[in-house]
N, C-alpha and C positions, 0 to 999 in steps of 0.2 A: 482642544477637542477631547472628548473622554470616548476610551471606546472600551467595549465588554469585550472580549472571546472566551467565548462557551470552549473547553477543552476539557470535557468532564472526564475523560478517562485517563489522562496524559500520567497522574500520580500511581496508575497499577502497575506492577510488576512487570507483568506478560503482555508489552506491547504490542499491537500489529499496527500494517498501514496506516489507518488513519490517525490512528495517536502518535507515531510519530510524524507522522505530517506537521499535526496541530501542533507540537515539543518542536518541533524545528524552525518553524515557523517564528513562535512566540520567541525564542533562543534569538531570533537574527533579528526580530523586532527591536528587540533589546540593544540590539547592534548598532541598528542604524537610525532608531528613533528616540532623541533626546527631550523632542517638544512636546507630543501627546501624549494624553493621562491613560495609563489601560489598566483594567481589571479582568483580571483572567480567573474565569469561575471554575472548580473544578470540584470532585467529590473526594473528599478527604481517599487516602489509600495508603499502602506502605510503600511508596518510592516516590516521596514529595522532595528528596534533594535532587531531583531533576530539574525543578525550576529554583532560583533565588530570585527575592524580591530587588527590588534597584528605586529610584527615590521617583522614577514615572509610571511604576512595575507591581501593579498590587496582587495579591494572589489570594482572594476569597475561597475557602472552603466550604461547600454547600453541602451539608449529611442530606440524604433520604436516598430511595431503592424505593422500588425498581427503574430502571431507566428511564419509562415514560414517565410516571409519576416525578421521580428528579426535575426531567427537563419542560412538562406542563403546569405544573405546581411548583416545585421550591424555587425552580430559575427565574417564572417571572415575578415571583416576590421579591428575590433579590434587585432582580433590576431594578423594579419600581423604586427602592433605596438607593441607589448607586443613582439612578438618573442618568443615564448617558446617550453621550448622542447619538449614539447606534450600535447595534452588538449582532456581532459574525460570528454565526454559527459553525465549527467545522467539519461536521460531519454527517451531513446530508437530511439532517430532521432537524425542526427548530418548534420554537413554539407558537401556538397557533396565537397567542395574545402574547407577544411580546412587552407594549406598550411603546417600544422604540423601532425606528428603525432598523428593517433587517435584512443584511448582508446572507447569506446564504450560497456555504458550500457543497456540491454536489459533487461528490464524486463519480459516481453512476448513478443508472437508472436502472440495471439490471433486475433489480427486483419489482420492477414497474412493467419487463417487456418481456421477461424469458425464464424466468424464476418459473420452478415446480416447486412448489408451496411442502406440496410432501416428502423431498427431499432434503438430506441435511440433517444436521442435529437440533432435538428439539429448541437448546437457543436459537440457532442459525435461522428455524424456520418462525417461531416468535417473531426476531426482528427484520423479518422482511415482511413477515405480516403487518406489523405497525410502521414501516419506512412505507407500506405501499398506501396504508390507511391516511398517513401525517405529510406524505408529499404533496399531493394535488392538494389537499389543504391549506398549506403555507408557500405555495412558491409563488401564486402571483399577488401575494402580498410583500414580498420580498424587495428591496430596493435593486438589487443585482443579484445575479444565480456566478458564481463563480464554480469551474471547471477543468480539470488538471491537462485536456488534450480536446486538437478539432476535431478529432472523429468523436467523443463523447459531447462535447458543445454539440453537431449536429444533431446525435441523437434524444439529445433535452429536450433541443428546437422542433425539432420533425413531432415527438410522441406530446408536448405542450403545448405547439403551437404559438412560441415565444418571439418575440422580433429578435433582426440580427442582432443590435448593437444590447440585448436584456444579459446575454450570457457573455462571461469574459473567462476568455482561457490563460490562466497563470500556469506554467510547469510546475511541477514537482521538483526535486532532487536528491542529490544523497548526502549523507556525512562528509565531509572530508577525511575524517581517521580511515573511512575506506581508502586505500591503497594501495599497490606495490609493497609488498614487505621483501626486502631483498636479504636482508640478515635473517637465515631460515634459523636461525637458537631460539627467536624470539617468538615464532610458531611451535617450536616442540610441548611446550605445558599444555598447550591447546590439543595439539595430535594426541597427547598420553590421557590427558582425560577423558576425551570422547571414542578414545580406542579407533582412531582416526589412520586407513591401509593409506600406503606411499600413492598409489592410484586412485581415485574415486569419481563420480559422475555427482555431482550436488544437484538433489532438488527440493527446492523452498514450497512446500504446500502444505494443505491441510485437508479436513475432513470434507470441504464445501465441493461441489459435484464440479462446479467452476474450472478447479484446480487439475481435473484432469488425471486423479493418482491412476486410476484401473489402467489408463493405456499406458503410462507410466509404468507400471509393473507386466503391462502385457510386454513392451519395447523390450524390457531387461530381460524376459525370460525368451523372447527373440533372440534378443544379444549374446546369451549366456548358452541355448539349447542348439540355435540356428546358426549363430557366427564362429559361438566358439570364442567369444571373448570375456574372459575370467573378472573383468572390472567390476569393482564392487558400488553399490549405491548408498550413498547417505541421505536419509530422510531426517531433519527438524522438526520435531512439534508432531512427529504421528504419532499414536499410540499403540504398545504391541499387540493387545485385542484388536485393536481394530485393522491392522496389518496382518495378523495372523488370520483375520474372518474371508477378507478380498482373497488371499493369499487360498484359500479352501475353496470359495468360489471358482478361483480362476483354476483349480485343481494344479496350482503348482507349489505346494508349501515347500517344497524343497530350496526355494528360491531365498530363505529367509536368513541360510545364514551366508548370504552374500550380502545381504542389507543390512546396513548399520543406524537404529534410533538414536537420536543424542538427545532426545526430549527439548523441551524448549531451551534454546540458545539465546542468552542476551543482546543486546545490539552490541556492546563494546566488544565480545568476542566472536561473533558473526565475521569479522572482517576475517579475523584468523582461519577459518574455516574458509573462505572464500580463495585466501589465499593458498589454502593446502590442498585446494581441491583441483579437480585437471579439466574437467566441463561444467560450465551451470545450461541448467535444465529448468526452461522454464514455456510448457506446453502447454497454459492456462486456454479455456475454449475462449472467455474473453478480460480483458484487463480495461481500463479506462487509463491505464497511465503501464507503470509497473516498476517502481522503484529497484525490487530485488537485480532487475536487469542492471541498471544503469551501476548499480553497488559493484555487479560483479566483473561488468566493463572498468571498472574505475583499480580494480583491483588484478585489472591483467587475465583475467580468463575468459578463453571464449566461451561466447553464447548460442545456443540452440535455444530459439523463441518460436512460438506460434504463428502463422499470418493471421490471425485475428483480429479483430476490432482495432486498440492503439498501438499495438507493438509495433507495429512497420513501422509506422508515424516516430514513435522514441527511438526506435534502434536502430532507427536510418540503414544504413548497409552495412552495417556493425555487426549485424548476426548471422547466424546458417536458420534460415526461415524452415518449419515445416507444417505438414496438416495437423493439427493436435486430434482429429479423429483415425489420425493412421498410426498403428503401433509404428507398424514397418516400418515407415518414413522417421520416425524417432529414433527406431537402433539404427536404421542406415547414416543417420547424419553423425550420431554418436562416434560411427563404427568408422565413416569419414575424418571425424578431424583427429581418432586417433592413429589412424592410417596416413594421413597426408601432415607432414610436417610444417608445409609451406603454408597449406590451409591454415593449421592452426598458429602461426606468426600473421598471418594476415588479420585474423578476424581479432585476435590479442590487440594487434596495431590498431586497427580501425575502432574499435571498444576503447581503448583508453581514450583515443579522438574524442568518439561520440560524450562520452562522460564527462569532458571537460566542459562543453556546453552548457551546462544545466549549472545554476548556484542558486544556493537558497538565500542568499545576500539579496540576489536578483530579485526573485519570487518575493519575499519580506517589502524588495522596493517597489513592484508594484502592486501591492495590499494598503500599501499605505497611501497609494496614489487613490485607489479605487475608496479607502475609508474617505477621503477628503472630497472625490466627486459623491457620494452616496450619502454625504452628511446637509448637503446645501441643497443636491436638488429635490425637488417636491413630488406626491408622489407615489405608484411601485408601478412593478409588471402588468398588476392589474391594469392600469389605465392606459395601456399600451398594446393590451391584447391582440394579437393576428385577428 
């Protein structure tokens, strides 16, 4: 069987989510699949020794820009050369003429049910305008809607109107190099270059409204004004303008040299920070999955998570849950597990549990179950409509 996956951004530099999904993914296919033929399309980039080719493993570089134009124009030209017998999209848009069979994965729908369009950076809000334009367009052509968690499968079903058995829910997972580092020498290069305090509260976000930052910096300046506790914050991937803008809004710039930017963090040294850090903080309003949790479970720290949307579902009782609309409840839990020692052995023990669940060995095996039923049967979504 020949199969395409679309992984057109997996070769940039600055990954997120969904690219490395699609890298982890293709990684473990590699692993456990010796039979079928695959071609992995991506857009040429400066970080292509991510993937190596293997003798069932081809790796097509497709040029053109912009994103839609790439993936409505040069993708299905290429297919139509390749021929294959079906090609999995991974990251929630595909193309509306593919010419083959099409797997399709969702990650959300968020930008189909709760997205403010005028929110966000003008990328951010671009591609929700075209995710919201190109989804109802391609999914009930799709052979299978694949989706990382049941609470985001119902959400697909309920706002499409899709039958039960159209969406299949595969997990996600993490790296294994995420771990326990118990030899801390091996952390110190990592501490001295990001100017990394013995104490810290780690949170993984970014500019998207999503992500939660404002009550995130209202919590600390709770934590720091109200409780009286000196712990300093590290934020990844914010930028200092734009930390300094909130920071004047919220009329508390004095908060700024408690927080530490380290600009974007690679995936190989993320673990390192995970390890040197004492809380992950992760108060997203909603996630469809949430990898950053399960990383930082796997690596021994406890979690403060959201009750939102998937996180219960992932982080089983692995986490200190709280409202991601209440600052308070964010520095109280903070202020919790540095107070309670017992607390924070428990929630460490139950996190490393929780992480062990999840392989991307697993995920890869059943992707390849789902290419081999979605190749024979006849066929999409369409003809199955609610």
């Amino acid at each position: 069987m020949k199969i395409a996956i679309e992984a057109q951004r997996v070769f940039r530099k600055k990954k997120h989510g969904m690219d490395i999904v699609a890298l982890e993914l293709i990684r473990h296919l590699q692993l456990i699949d010796k039979v079928n033929e695959y071609f992995i399309l991506v857009r040429p980039d400066h970080d292509s020794s991510v993937l190596a080719k293997t003798d069932n493993f081809h790796i097509i570089e497709i040029p053109g820009r912009p994103y839609p134009v790439w993936e409505q124009y040069y993708l299905p030209k290429i297919i139509k050369k390749i021929k294959p017998d079906i090609i999995h999209c991974t990251s929630n848009t595909a193309p509306i003429n593919a010419g083959v069979p099409t797997i399709l994965t969702l990650h959300d729908i968020l930008f189909m049910q709760k997205i403010d369009l005028l929110k966000g950076t003008l990328y951010q809000r671009l591609g929700n305008m075209y995710r919201k334009w190109i989804v109802p367009k391609i999914i009930y052509k799709s052979k299978k809607i694949i989706t990382v968690s049941n609470y985001e499968k119902g959400e697909i079903q309920r706002f499409f109107s899709l039958p039960f058995d159209g969406v299949k829910v595969i997990y996600n997972s993490y790296n294994p190099n995420f771990k326990q580092i118990a030899d801390k020498a091996i952390l110190t290069p990592c501490k001295q270059k990001y100017n990394l305090p013995n104490q810290f509260v780690l949170y993984l976000g970014n500019t998207h409204p999503n992500k939660n930052l404002r009550n995130v910096l209202k919590a600390f300046h709770s934590l720091r004004d109200k409780h009286h506790i000196s712990i300093s914050l590290v934020m990844p991937d914010i930028k200092q303008e734009y930390l300094d803008r909130i920071l004047r809004e919220q009329g508390t710039p004095h908060l700024k040299d408690a927080i530490i930017l380290t600009g974007y963090v690679p995936n190989d040294e993320l673990k390192y920070i995970f390890n040197l850090a004492t809380i992950f903080l992760y108060p997203s309003f909603y996630e469809s999955f949430g990898i950053p949790m399960i990383e930082a479970m796997a690596c021994g720290i406890p979690v403060i998570a959201s009750s939102r949307a998937a996180m219960p579902e992932i982080s089983g009782d692995s986490t200190l849950m709280i409202n991601p609309d209440s600052p308070d409840e964010i520095a109280n839990a903070i202020k919790r597990i540095l107070s309670d020692s017992q607390l924070y052995a428990q929630l460490k023990d139950a996190g490393l549990r929780r992480a062990s669940f999840f392989s991307w060995s697993k995920t890869a095996s059943e992707m390849v179950k789902i290419y081999e039923t979605a190749a024979v049967r006849e066929g999409s979504l369409l003809d199955t409509k609610i």
